[in-house]
C-alpha positions in Angstrom: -112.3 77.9 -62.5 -111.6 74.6 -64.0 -109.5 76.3 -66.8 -107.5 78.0 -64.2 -107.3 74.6 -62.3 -106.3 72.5 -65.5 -103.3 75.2 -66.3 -101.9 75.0 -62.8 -101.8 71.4 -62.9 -100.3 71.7 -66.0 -98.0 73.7 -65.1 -96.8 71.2 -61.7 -96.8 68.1 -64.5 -94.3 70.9 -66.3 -92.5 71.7 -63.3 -92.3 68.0 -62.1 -91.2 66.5 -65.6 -88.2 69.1 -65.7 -87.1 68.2 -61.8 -86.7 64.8 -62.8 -84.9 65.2 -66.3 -82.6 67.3 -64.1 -82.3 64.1 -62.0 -82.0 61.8 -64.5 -79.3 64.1 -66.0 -77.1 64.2 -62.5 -77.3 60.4 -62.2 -76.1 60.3 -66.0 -73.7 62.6 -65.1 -72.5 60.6 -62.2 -72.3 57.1 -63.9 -70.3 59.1 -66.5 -67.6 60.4 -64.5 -67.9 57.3 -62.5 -67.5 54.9 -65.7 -64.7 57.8 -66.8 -62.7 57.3 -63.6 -62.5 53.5 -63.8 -61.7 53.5 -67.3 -58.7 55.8 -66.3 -57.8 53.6 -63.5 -57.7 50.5 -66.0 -55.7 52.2 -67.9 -53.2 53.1 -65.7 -52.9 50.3 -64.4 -52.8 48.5 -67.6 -50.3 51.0 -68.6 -47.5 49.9 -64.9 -48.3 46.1 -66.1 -46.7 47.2 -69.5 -43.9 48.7 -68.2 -43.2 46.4 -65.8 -43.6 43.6 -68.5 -41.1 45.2 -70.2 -38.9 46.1 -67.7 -38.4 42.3 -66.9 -38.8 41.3 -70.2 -35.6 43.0 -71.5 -33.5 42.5 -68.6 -34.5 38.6 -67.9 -37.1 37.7 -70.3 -39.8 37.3 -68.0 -42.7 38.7 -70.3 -45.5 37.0 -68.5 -46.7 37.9 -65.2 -46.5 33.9 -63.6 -42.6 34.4 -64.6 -42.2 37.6 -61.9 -41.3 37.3 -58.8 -41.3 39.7 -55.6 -38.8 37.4 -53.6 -35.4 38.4 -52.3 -32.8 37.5 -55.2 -31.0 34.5 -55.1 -27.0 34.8 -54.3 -26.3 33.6 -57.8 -28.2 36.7 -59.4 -26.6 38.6 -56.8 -23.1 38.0 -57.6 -24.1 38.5 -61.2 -25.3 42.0 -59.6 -21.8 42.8 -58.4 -20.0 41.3 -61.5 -22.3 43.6 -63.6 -21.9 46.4 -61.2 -18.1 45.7 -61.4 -18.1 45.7 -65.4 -20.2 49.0 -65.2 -17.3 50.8 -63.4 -14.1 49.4 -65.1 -16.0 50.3 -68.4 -16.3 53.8 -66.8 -12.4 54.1 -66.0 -11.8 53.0 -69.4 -13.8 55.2 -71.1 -12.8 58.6 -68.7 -9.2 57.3 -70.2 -9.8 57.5 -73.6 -11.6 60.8 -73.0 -8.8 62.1 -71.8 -6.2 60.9 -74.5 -7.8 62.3 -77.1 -4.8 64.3 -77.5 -2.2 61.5 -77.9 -4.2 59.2 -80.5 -1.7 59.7 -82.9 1.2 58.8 -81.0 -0.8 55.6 -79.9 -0.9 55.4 -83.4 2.6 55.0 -83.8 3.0 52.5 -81.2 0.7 50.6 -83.4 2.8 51.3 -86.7 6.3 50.4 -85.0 4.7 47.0 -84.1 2.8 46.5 -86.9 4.8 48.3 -90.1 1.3 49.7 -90.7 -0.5 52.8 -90.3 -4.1 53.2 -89.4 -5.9 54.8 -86.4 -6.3 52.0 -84.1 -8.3 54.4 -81.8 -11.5 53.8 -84.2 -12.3 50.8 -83.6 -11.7 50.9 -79.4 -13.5 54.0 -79.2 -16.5 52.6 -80.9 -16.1 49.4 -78.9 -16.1 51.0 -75.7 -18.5 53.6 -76.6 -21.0 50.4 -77.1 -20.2 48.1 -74.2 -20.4 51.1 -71.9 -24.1 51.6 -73.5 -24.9 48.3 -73.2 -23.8 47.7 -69.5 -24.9 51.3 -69.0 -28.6 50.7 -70.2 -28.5 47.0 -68.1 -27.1 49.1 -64.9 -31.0 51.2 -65.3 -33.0 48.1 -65.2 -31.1 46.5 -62.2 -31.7 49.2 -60.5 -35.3 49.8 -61.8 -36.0 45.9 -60.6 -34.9 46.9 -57.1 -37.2 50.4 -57.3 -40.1 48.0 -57.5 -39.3 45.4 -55.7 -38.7 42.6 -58.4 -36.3 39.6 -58.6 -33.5 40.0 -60.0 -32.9 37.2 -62.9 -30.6 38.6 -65.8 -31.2 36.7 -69.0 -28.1 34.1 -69.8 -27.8 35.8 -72.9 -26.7 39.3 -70.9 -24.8 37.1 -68.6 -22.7 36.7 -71.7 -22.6 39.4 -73.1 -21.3 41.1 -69.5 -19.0 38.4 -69.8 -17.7 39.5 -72.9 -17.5 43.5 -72.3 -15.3 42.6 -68.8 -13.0 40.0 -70.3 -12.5 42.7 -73.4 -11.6 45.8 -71.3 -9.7 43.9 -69.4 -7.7 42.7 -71.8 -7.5 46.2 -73.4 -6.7 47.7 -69.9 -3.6 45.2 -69.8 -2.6 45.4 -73.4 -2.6 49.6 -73.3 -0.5 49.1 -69.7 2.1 47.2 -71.1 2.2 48.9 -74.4 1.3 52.7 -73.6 1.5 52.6 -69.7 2.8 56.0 -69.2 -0.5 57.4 -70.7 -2.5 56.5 -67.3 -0.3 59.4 -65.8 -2.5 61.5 -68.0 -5.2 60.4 -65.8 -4.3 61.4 -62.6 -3.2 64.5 -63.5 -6.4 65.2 -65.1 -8.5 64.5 -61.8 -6.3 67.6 -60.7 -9.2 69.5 -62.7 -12.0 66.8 -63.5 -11.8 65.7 -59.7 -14.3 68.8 -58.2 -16.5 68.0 -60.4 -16.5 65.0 -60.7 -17.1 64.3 -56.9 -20.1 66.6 -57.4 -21.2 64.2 -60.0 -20.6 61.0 -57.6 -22.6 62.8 -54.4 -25.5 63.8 -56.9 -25.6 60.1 -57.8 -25.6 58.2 -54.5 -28.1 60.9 -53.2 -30.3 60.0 -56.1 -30.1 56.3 -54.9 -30.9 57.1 -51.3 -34.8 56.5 -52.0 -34.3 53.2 -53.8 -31.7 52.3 -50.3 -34.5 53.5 -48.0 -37.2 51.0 -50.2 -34.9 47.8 -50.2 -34.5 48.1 -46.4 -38.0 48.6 -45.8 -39.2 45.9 -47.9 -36.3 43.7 -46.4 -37.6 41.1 -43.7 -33.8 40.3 -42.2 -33.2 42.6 -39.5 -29.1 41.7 -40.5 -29.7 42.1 -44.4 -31.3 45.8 -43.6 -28.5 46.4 -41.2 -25.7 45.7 -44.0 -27.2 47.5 -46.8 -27.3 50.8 -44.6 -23.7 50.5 -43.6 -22.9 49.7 -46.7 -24.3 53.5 -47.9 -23.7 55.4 -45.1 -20.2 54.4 -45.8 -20.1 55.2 -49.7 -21.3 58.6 -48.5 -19.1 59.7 -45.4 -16.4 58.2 -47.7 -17.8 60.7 -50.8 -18.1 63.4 -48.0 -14.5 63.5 -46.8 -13.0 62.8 -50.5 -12.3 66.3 -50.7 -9.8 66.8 -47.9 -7.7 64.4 -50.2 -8.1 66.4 -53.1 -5.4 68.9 -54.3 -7.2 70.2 -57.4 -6.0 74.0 -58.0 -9.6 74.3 -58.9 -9.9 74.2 -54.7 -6.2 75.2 -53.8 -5.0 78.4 -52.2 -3.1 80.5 -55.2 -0.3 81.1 -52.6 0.0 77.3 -52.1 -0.3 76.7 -56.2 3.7 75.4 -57.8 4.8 77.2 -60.5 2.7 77.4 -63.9 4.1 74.8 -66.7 6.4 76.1 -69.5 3.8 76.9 -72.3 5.3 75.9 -75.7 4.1 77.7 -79.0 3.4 74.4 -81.3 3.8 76.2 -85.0 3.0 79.5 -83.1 -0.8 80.2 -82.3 -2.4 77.6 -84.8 -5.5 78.5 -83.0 -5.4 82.4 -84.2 -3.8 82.6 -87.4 -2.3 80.6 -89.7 0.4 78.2 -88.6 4.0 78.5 -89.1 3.4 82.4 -90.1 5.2 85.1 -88.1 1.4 86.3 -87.4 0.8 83.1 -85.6 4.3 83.6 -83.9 3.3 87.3 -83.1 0.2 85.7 -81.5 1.9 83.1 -79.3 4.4 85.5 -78.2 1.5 88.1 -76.9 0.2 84.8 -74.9 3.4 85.0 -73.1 4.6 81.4 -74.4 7.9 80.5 -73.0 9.1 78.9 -76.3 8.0 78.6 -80.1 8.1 75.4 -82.3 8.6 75.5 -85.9 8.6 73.0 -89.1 11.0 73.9 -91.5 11.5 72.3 -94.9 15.1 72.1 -96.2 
């Protein structure tokens, strides 16, 4: 009897010393997950302080968190806002111009060799000029509008103010020069929205639809009942404007075919250089199967 008594308390010391390493394992368990969750937590939120850090770092070298500021922008920054907003879309025109040129660089080249009595491709160094200043201004456009996304001060460093400075005064000097010297090449342009132009305006309405959240958070974050009021005319306006755009256009991309003018006389340049060789009757051959309505040769006397 007291060898069957001594086994079952045994066996409750057994049964009791496993309930409590099960206990002790849950609460270890639990401070785990719990010491695992904060640890995320800090690091997240370490990891938004970095980001933002160098979000207004880079744009107004404001590395510190004293320097940051969730005020309303001063109206100096904000006409810095606009001039950079202004440099971003000129550089846009500018560029969407050489884009579509690509086809008369060497008789802009020629322009240059009459003036100058020498011949190099001036194009080089303007397309890697703009193709630069349009990144730069580009990449500065992002963290504007990143500072507005989270609500912080606009300040752009003194050292962008220049160089937005620099990239306006330069393409609009170009703009001016290529007018006076190559001004018929913007007729280029306009014809080219006759196909660009669809898509294009598909491209714009993607873009300001994009923007409409970081609208709706600078309105609700705005305390001026007249400031909020602005800002949403200013967008619903953009938009109805965007909306209606295409009852201007007269792409034939969009046009009735009855309604289309007659197609362009095609010209075979050296025949079909595209599918054989040029100046070969083959290539002529080729052009004339297109239905060209003329052929251009080189001859050599």
């Amino acid at each position: 009897m007291q060898n069957c008594g001594f086994i079952f308390d045994n066996n409750v010391w057994k049964e009791g010393r496993t309930a409590h390493r099960k206990r002790s394992s849950k609460v270890h368990l639990l401070k785990s997950c719990r010491a695992n969750a904060s640890r995320e937590g800090s690091l997240a939120i370490s990891g938004m302080i970095l980001c933002l850090s160098c979000l207004t770092g880079i744009y107004g070298c404001r590395w510190k968190r004293y320097q940051r500021s969730h005020d309303d922008t001063t109206k100096w920054e904000c006409l810095w806002s606009f001039i950079l907003f202004c440099t971003f879309s000129l550089l846009l025109v500018w560029f969407y111009f050489w884009w579509e040129a690509h086809n008369d660089y060497s008789e802009f080249n020629w322009f240059l060799y009459n003036r100058s009595g020498e011949w190099s491709d001036g194009t080089v160094p303007i397309l890697a000029a703009t193709a630069a200043g349009f990144t730069y201004i580009t990449f500065l456009m992002i963290l504007a509008l990143c500072h507005v996304a989270v609500g912080q001060q606009l300040n752009l460093h003194w050292l962008h103010k220049i160089g937005v400075t620099v990239a306006l005064l330069t393409t609009i000097i170009g703009v001016i020069s290529v007018t006076q010297m190559w001004g018929e090449e913007w007729d280029v342009v306009w014809i080219s929205l006759q196909a660009t132009g669809p898509f294009l305006h598909i491209g714009a309405l993607a873009a300001v639809t994009a923007l409409a959240w970081l609208v709706a958070g600078q309105v609700a974050r705005a305390e001026k009942t007249r400031f909020q009021v602005m800002v949403l005319l200013i967008y619903l306006s953009v938009l109805l404007t965007l909306y209606f755009i295409p009852l201007s256009i007269t792409s034939p991309c969009i046009m009735e075919r009855g309604s289309l003018k007659a197609a362009p006389s095609i010209i075979g340049h050296q025949g079909a250089p595209m599918l054989a060789p040029e100046n070969t009757l083959l290539s002529f051959n080729r052009a004339l199967q297109r239905n060209v309505s003329g052929l251009e040769a080189d001859v050599a006397i």
